[in-house]
N, C-alpha and C positions, 0 to 999 in steps of 0.2 A: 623433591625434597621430602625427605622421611624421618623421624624420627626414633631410636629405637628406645626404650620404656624398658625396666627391670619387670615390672608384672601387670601394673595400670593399661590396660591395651583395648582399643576401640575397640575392640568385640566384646570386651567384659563390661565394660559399661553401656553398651548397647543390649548384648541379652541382661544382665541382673534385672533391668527393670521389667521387663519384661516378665519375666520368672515372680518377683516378688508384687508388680502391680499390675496384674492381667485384667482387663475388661475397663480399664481406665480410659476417657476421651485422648490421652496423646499416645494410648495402645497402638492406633493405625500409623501414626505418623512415623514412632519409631520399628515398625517393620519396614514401611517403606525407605526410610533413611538405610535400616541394613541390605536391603535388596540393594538399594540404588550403590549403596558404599562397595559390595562385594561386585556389581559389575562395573566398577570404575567412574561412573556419575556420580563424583565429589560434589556437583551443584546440586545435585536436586538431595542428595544428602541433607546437605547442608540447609534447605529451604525445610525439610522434614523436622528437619533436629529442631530449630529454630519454631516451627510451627509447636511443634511435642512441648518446647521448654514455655510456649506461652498458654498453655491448658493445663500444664501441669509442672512447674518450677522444680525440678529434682536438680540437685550439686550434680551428680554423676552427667548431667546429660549438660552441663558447662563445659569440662572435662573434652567432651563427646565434642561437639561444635566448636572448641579448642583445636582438637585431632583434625578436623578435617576441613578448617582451614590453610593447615599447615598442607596438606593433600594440595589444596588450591593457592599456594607460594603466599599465604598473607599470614605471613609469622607476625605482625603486628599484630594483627587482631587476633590470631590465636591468643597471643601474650596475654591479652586484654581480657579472653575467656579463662584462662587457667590460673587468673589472678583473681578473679572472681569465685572461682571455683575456691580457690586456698582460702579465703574470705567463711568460705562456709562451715570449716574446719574441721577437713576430712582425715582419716588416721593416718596415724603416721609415715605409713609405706607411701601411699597416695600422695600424702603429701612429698616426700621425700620425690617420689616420682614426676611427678607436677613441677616441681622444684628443678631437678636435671630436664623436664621437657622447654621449662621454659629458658635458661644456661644454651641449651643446642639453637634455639630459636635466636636470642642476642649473638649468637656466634654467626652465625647464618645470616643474619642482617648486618654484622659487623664487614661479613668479606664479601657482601653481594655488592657489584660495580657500583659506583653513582647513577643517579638518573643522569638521561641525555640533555645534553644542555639544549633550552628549547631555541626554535627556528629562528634567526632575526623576521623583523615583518620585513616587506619587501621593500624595498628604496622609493621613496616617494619620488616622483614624477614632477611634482612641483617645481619650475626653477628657482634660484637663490633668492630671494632679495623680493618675494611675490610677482616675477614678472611673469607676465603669460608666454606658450611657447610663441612662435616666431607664427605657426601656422593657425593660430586663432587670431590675429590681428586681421579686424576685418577692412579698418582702412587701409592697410599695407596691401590687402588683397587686392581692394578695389582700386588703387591706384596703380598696383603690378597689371594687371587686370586691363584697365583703361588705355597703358602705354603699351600692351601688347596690340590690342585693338587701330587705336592709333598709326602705329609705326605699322602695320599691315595695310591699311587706307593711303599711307604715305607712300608703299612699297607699287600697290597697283596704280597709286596717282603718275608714280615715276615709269614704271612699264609703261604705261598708256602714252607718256612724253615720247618716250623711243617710239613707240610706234607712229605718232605723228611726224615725230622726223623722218622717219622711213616714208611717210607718205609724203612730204616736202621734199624729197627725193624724184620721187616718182610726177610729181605734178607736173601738170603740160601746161601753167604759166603762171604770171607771175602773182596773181590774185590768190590762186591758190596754195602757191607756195609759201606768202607770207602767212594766210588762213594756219596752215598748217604748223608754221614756224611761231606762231603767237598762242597758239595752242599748246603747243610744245613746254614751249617758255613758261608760260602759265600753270600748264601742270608740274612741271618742276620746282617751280617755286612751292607751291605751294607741298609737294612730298616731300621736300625738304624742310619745311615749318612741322608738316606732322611727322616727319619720323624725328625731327629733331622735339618734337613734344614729347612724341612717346618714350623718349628714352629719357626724357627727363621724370615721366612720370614713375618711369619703373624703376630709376634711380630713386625718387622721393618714396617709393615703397621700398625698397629695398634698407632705406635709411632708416622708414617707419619700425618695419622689422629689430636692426641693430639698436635704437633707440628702447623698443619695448615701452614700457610705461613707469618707468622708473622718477618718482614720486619726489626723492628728493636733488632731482639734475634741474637746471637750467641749460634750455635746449632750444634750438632754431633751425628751421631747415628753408634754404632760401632757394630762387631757382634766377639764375642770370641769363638775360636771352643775347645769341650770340649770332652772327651772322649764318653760322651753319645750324642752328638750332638753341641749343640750352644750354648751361651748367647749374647743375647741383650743387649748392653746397649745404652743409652742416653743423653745426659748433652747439656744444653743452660745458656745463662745470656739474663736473659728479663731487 
């Protein structure tokens, strides 16, 4: 972004002072601002000027710090210097100049894009209604949990039946074959009570889960015992 000026031009207001207040404390700072401006280090220009103008207040060196804002795309603040600068009530080319710098500066800001519309934040994670997810319920866990365990206990109780009958098979008489056959019988029943538990239990977590904790349902989760095991059931008013 550049500006171009009928005669007011950051080199003339950077050497006049120079020329006409030599040996002054904001001497060093405005050589370093024209070094720095002539090799293209607008910032540290700009930190120079800015230093010079608080040891030594000159209108011309507003002007100046104006200019090489504009260098650095902040025509607002130029504006803000080269009205300051007019404030001081410089002659009338200068001002006239000042005047057309700050016109190209509102033009400039008029056709530069919008800023970017900012990011939305990210989508909360929250479920609706305060419920927690499904995988923080710890009793849902512990009772999915428990009827895994279970119904595995029931599964080896039931292999172990087969295998007695296989050996009631095999028995050479009849003491042993009922031994065998009451064994049998025994552990069947009974792997049929737990895996009919366990599935009751991982049904009751399962429910725990769908339920969540939802504050204002009336809710029941019942478990029916049935000759093969269990029934779940459930009922609320949301």
């Amino acid at each position: 972004m550049t500006l171009h000026l009928s005669s007011l031009t950051l080199s003339l207001v950077l050497v006049m002072p120079l020329v006409a207040h030599a040996g002054d404390p904001a001497q060093p700072h405005i050589a370093k601002a024209m070094e720095a401006h002539k090799a293209g280090n607008f910032t540290l220009a700009l930190a120079e000027l800015q230093q010079a103008y608080s040891l030594e207040p000159r209108p011309e060196l507003l002007f100046a710090i104006g200019q090489v804002n504009v260098k650095l795309d902040r025509c607002a603040d130029a504006i803000g210097y080269y009205e300051k600068y007019l404030a001081t009530k410089p002659s009338a080319q200068a001002t006239a100049d000042t005047n057309e710098a700050i016109t190209t500066c509102k033009t400039q800001l008029a056709a530069a894009p919008p800023p970017p519309a900012p990011v939305p934040p990210p989508a909360s994670t929250t479920p609706v209604g305060g419920r927690r997810p499904w995988y923080s319920d710890k009793l849902g866990d512990g009772l999915v949990l428990a009827g895994i365990t279970t119904s595995a206990i029931g599964v080896v109780l039931y292999v172990g039946a087969r295998g007695d009958l296989d050996d009631a098979e095999s028995a050479m008489d009849l003491s042993h074959y009922q031994d065998a056959v009451d064994r049998a019988h025994e552990k069947r029943t009974w792997s049929v009570i737990l895996v009919g538990g366990g599935v009751a239990l991982i049904a009751a977590g399962v429910a725990h889960y769908m339920l969540g904790d939802r504050s204002n349902e009336t809710r029941g989760v019942g478990v029916v015992p049935t000759r093969s095991g269990g029934l779940v059931t459930w009922g609320g008013r949301f």
